[in-house]
Backbone as a ProteinNet text record, in pm:
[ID]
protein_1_A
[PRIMARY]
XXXXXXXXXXXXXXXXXXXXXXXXXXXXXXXXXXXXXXXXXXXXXXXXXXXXXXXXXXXXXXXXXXXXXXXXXXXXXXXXXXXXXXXXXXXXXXXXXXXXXXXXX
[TERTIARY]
-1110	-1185.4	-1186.9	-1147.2	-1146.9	-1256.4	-1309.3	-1484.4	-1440.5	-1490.7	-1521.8	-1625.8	-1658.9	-1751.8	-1865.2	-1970.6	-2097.1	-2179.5	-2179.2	-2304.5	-2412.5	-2494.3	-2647.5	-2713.8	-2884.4	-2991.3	-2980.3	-2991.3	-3026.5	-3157.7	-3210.8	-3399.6	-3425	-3417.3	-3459.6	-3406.7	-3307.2	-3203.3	-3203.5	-3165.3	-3187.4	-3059.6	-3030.5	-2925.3	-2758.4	-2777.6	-2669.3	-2616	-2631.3	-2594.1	-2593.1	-2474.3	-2446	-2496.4	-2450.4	-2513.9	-2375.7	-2283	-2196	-2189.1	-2243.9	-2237.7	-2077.7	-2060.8	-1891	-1907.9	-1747.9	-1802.2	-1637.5	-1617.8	-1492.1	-1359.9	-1295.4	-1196.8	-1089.2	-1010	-827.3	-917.9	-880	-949	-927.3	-801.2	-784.8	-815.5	-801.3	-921.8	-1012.2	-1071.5	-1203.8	-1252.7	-1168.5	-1172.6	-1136.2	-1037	-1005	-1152.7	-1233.5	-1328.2	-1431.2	-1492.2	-1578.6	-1520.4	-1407.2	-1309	-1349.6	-1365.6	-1418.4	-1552.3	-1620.2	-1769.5	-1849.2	-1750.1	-1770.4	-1728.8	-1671.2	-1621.4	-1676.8	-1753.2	-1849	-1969.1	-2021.2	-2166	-2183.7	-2083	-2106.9	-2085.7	-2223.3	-2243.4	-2218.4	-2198	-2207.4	-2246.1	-2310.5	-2393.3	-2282.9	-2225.6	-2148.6	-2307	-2259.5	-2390.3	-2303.8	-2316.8	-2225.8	-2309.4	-2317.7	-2381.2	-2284.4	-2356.5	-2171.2	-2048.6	-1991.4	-1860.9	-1762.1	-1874.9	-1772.6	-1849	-1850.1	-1910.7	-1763.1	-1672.3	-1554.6	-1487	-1483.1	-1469.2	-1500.4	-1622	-1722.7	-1673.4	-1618.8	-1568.2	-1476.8	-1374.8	-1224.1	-1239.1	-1255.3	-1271.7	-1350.4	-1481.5	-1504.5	-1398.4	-1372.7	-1201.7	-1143.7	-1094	-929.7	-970.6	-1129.7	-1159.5	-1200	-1206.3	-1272.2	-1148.4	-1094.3	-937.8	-789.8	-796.3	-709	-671.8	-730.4	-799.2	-884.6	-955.3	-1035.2	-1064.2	-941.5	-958.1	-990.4	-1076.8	-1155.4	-1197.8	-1199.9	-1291.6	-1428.9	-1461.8	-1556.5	-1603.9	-1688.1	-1770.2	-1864.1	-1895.8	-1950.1	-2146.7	-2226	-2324.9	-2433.9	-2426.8	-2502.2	-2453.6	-2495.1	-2447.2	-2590.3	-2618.5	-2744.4	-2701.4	-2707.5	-2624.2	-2791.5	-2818.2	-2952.3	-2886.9	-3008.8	-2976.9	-3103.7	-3108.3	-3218	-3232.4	-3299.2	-3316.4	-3241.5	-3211.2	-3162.8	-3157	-3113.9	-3113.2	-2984.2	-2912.7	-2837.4	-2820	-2699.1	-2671.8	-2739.8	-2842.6	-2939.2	-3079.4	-3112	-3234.3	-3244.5	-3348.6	-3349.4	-3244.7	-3193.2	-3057.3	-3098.9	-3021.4	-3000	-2853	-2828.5	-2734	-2759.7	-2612.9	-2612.5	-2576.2	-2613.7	-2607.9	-2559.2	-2478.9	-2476.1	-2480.2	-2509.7	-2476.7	-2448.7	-2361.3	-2268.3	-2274.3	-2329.2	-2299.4	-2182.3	-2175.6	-2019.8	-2032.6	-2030.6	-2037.6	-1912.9	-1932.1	-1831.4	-1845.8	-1733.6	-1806.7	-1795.8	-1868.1	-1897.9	-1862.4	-1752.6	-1683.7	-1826.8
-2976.9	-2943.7	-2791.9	-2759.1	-2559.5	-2562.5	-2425.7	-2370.1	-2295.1	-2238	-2129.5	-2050.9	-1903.9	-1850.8	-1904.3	-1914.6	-1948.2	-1833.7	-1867.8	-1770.8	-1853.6	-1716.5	-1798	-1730.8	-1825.1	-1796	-1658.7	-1614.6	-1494.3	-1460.9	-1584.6	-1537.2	-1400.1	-1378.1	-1249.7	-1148.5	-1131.8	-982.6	-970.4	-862.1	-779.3	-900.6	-893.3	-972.7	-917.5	-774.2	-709.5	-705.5	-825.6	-811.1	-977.4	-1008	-1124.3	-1164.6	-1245.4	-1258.7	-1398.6	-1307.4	-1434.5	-1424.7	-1574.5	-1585.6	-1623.2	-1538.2	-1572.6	-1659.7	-1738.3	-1835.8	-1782.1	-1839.4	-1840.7	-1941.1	-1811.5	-1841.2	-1763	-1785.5	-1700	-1547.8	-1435.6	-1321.1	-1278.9	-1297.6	-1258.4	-1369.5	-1444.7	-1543.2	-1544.9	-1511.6	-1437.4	-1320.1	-1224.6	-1081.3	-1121.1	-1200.6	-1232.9	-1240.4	-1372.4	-1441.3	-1231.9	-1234.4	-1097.5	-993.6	-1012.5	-910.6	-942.5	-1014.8	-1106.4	-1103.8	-1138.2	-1109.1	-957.7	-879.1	-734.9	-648.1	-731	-682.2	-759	-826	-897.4	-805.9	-797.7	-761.6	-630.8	-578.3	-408	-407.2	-500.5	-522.6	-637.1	-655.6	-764.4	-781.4	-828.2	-841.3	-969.3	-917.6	-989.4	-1068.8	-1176.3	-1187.2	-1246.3	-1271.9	-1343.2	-1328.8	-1434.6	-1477.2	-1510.5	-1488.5	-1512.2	-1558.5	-1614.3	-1628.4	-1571.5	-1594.1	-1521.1	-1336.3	-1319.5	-1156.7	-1118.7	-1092.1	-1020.1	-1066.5	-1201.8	-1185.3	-1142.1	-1106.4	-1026	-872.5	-861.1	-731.7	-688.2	-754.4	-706.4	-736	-883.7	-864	-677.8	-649.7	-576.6	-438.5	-465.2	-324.8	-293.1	-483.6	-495.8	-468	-526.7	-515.2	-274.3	-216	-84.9	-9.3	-57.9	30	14.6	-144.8	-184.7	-211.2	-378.3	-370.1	-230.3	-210.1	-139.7	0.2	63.2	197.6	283.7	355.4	424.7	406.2	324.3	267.6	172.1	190.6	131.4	144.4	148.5	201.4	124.7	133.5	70.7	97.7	63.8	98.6	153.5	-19.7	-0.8	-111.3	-108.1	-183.4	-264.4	-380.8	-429.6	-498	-457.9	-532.7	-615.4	-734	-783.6	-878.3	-979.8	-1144.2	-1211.2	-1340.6	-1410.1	-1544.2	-1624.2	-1719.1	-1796.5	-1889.9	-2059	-2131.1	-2242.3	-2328.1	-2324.7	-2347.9	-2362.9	-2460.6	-2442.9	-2536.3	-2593.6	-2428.9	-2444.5	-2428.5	-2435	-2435.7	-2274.7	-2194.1	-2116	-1990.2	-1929.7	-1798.1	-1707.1	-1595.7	-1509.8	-1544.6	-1537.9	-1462.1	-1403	-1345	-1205.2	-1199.4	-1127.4	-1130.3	-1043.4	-980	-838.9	-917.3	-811.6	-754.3	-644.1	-688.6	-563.5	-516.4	-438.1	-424.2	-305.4	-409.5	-300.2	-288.1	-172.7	-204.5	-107.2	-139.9	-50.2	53.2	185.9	279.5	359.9	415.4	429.7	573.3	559.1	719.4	804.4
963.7	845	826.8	717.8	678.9	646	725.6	704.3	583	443.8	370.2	370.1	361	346.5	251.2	284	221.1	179.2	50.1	-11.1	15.1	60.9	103.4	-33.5	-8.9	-128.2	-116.3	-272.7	-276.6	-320.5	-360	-374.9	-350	-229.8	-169.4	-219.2	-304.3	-286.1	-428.4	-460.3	-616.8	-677.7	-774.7	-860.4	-826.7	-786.2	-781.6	-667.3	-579.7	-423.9	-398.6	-344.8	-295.2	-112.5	-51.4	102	134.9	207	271.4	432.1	460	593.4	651	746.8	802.5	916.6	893.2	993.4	1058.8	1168	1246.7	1095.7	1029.9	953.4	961.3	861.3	837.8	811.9	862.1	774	651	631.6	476.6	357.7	430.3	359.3	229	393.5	375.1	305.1	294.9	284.9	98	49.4	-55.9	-132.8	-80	-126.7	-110	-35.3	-34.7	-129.1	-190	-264.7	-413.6	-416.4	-573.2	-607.2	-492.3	-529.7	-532.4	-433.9	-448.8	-568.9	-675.3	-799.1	-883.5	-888.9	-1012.4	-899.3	-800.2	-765.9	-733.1	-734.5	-644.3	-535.1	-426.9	-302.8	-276.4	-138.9	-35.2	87.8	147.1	269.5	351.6	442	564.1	666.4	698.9	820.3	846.1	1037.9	1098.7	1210.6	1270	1459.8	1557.9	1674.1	1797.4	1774.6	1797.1	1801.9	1669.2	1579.6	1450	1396	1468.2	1439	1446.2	1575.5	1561.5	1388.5	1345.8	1190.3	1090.7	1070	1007.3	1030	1128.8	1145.7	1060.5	1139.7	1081.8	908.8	870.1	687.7	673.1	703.6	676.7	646.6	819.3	778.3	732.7	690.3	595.4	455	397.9	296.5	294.8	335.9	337.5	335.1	438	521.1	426.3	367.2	323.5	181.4	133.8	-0.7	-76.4	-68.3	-176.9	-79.6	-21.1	20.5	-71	5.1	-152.7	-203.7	-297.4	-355	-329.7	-182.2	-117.2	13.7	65.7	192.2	273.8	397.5	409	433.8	346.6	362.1	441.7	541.8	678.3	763	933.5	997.2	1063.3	1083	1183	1262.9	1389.2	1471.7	1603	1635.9	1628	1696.7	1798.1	1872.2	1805.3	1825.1	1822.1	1889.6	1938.4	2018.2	1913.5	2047.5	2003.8	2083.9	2048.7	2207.8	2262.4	2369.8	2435.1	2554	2599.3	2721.4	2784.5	2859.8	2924.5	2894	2765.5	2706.5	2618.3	2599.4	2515.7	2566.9	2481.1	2470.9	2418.7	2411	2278.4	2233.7	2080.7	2004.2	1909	1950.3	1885	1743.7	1635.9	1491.3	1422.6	1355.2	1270.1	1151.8	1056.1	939.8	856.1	785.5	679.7	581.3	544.9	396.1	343.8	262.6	178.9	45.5	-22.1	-122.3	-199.1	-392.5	-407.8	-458.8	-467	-460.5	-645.9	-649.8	-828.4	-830.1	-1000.3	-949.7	-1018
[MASK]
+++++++++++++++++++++++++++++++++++++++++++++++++++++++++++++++++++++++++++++++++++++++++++++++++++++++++

């Protein structure tokens, strides 16, 4: 089954800012999909938890470094764990988030 990036609720966030959670996918993918919504929204907020943070990464790169060099930056970084359950009962993982947005001449 292919995971796609999920836009989560944005209740919370101004109109001008999207929220995609990354999951373990293709990166350019990915980076495509965040490429589209960063050009209808300005911004975009990456969130990603263990195993798919190193994805959350690199889109971030390919999208800053590659796609939209120059023309975009990256805002801020939160890099954070939070409980869950696990194997052996309660854990941490680990969480970041990204924001990128684009940049206005």
């Amino acid at each position: 089954m292919e995971s796609r990036p999920q836009l989560a609720d944005n209740s919370l966030f101004s109109n001008n800012e999207k929220v995609m959670m990354i999951q373990q996918q293709p990166i350019m993918e990915c980076a495509i999909d965040v490429l589209t919504n960063i050009g209808s929204y300005g911004q975009v907020t990456l969130k990603a938890r263990g195993d798919s943070i190193p994805t959350a990464v690199a889109v971030a790169n390919v999208l800053t470094e590659k796609l939209m060099k120059g023309n975009s930056h990256i805002v801020d970084i939160t890099v954070d764990s939070e409980n869950a359950n696990g194997k052996y009962g309660m854990t941490l993982v680990s969480t970041i988030q990204i924001i990128i947005a684009k940049k206005t001449n």
